[in-house]
C-alpha positions as CSV (number, residue, x, y, z in Angstrom):
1,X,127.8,136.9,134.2
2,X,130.2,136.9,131.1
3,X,130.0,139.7,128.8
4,X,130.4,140.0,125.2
5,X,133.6,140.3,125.1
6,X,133.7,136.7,127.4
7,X,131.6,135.1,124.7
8,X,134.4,136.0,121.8
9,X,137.6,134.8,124.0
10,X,135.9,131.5,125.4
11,X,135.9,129.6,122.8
12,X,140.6,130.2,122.9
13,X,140.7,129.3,126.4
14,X,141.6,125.6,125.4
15,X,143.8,126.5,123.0
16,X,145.4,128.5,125.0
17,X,145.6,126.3,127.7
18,X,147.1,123.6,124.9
19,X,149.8,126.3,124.1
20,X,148.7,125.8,120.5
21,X,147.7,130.1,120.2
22,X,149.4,132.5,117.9
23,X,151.6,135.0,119.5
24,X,149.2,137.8,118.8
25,X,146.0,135.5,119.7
26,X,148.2,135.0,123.2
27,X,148.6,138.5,123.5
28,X,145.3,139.5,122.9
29,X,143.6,136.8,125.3
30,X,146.1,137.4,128.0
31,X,145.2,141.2,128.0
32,X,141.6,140.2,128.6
33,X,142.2,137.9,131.2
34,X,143.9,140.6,133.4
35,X,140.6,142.2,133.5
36,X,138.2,139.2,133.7
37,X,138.0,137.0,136.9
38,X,135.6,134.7,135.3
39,X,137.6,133.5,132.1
40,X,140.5,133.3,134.9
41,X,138.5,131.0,136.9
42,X,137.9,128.9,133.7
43,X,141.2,128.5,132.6
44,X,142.1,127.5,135.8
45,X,139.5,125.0,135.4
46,X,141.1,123.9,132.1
47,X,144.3,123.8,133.0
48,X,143.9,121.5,135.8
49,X,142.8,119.0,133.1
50,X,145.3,119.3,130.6
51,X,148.2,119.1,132.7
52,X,147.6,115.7,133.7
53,X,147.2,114.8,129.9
54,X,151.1,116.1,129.1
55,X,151.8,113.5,131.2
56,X,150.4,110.5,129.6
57,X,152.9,108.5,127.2
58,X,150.8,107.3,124.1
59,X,153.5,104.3,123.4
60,X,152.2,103.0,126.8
61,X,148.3,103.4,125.6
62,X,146.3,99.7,125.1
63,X,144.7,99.3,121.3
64,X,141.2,99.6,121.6
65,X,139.1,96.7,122.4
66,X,138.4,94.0,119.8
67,X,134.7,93.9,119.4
68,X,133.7,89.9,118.6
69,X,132.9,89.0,114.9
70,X,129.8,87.5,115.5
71,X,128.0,90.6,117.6
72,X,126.7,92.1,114.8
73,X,124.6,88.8,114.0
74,X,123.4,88.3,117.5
75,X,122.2,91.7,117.6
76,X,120.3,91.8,114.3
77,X,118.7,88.0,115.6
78,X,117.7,89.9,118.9
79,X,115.6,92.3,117.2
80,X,114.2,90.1,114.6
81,X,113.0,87.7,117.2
82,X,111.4,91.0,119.5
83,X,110.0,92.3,116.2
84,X,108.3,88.7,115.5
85,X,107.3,88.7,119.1
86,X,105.2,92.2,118.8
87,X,103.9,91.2,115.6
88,X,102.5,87.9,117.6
89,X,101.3,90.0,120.0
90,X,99.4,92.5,118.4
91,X,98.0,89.3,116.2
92,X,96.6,87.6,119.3
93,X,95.2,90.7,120.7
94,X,93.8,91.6,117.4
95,X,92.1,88.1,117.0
96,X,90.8,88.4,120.8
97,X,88.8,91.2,119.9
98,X,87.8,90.5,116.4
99,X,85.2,88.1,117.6
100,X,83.7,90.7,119.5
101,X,84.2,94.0,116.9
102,X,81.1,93.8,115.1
103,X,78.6,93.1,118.1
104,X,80.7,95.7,120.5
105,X,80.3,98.2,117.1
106,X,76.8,98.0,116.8
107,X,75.6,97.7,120.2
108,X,77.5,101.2,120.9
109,X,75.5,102.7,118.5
110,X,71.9,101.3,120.1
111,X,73.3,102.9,123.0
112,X,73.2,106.5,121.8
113,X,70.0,106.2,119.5
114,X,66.9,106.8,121.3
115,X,64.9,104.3,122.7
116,X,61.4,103.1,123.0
117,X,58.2,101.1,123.0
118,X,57.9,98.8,120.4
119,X,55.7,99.8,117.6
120,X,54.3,95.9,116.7
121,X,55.3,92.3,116.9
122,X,58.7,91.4,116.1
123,X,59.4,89.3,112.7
124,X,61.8,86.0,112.8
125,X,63.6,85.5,109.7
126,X,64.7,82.5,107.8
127,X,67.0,82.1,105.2
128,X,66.6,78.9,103.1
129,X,68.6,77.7,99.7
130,X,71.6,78.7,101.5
131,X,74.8,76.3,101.1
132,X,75.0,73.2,102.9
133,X,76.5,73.9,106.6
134,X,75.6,77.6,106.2
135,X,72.6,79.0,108.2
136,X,71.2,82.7,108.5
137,X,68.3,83.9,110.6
138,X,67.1,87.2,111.9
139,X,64.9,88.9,114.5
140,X,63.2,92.3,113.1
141,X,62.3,94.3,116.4
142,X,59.8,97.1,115.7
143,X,61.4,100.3,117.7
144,X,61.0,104.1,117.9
145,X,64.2,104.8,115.8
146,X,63.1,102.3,112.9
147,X,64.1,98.6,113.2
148,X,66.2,96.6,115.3
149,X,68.0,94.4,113.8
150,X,69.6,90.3,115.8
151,X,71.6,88.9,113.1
152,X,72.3,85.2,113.3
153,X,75.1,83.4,111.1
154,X,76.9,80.2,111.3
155,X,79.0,78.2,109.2
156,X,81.0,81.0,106.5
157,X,84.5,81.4,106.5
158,X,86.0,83.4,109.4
159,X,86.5,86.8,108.6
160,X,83.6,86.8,106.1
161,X,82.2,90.1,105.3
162,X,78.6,89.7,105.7
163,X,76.1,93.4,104.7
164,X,72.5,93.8,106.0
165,X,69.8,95.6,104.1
166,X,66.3,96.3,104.3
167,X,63.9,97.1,101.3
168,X,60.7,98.8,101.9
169,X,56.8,98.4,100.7
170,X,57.7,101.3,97.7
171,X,61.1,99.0,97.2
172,X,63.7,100.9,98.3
173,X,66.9,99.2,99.5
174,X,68.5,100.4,102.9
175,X,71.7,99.0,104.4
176,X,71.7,98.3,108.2
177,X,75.4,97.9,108.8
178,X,77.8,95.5,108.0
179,X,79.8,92.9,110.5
180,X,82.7,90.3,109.9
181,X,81.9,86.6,110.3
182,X,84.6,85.4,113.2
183,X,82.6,83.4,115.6
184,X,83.5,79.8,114.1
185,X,80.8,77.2,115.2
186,X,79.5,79.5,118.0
187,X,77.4,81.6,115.2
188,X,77.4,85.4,115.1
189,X,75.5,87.4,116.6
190,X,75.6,91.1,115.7
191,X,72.8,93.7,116.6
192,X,72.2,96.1,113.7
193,X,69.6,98.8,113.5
194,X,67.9,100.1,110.4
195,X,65.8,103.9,110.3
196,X,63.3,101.6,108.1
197,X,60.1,101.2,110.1
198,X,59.2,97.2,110.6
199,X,56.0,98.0,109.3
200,X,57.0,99.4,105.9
201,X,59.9,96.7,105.4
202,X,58.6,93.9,102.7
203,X,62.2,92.1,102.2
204,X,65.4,91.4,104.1
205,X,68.6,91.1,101.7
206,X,71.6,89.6,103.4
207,X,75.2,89.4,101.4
208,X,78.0,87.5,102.2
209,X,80.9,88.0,100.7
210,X,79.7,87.3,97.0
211,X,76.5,86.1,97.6
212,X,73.3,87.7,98.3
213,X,70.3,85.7,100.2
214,X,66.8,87.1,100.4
215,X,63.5,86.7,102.6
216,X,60.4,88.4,102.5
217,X,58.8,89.9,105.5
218,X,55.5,89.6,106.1
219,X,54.0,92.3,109.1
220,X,50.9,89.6,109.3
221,X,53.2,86.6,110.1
222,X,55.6,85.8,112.8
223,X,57.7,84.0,110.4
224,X,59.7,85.2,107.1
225,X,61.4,82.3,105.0
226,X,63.7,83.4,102.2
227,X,63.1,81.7,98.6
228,X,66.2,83.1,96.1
229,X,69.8,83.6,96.4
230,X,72.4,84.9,93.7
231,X,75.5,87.0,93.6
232,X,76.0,89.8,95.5
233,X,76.3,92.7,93.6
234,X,79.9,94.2,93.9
């Protein structure tokens, strides 16, 4: 194991070996290599490199390699077109499950809330006065942990943010989630869940994007039709 003293001459063994130490430096390391078989053994080491190196005629050496002009631009194209492959990626992988968020969302949350007999007949809601190629409908299910909530929407734009809300018999307004509209023609079909009991909701509010559609909800009817829309609040 090198000592100390090791540590301070090391670092002058390759000078040394170069022949490029001061007479005193010379002196100095040569004294401490009488006593040290280590730093001997290195500058052995080191000498058996630099010996073959005298030897070497620089006039004979070949210029360094030309690198091609062009390189550069290849390069930079290579990554540009791996970047714009990622990003294409990560967009189909992004759409893939975009048509799924909302519904996989909600339906994780059903799972952990607790369960139940339901409490009274379920409601069907109907949206009417809506724009032309646009339909909304909902099924109210009565449950132990408030309301239960099938949303059905078809004909928005894609991507649409569409927010759920349930106003009670003393009229106070409750949201019940929120989803994205991406299922095209297919329709949408998020489950939502609201803490409002069925039996105390009087009125269904659905907004999407700027507009707001209403029904009423009647807990003596199977059937709810809505009869005003405006714009959503924002």
């Amino acid at each position: 194991m090198k000592t100390d003293g090791c540590r301070e001459r090391r670092e002058s063994l390759g000078a040394y070996a170069l022949g490029h130490l001061s007479e005193e430096e010379r002196a100095a390391l040569e004294a401490h290599l009488e006593g040290c078989p280590s730093c001997r053994a290195e500058l052995a080491q080191l000498t058996g490199v630099v010996r073959p190196m005298s030897l070497a005629d620089p006039a004979r050496f070949e210029s360094a390699p030309q690198l091609p002009a062009t390189l550069g631009a290849r390069v930079a194209a290579t990554i540009a077109r791996e970047r714009l492959g990622r990003r294409r990626r990560r967009l189909r992988f992004g759409l893939a499950l975009g048509g799924t968020a909302a519904a996989v969302a909600t339906a994780t949350v059903l799972l952990v809330l607790p369960g139940g007999q339901t409490t009274g007949p379920e409601q069907h809601v109907t949206f009417s006065s809506l724009p032309q190629g646009t339909k909304i409908s909902a099924k109210l299910i009565p449950n132990a942990f408030g309301t239960e909530i099938h949303m059905y929407v078809k004909g928005v734009s894609s991507g649409t943010l569409c927010r759920v809300y349930l106003r009670s018999d003393a009229g106070k307004l409750l949201s019940a989630g929120t989803f994205r509209y991406r299922w095209g023609d297919d329709g949408s079909y998020p489950i939502l869940s609201s803490a409002l009991d069925l039996s105390k909701t009087r009125a269904m509010e659905v907004r999407v994007g700027d507009h707001a559609y209403f029904a009423t909800v009647s807990n003596t009817d199977s059937e709810a039709t809505s009869t005003e829309s405006r714009e959503a609040p924002q």
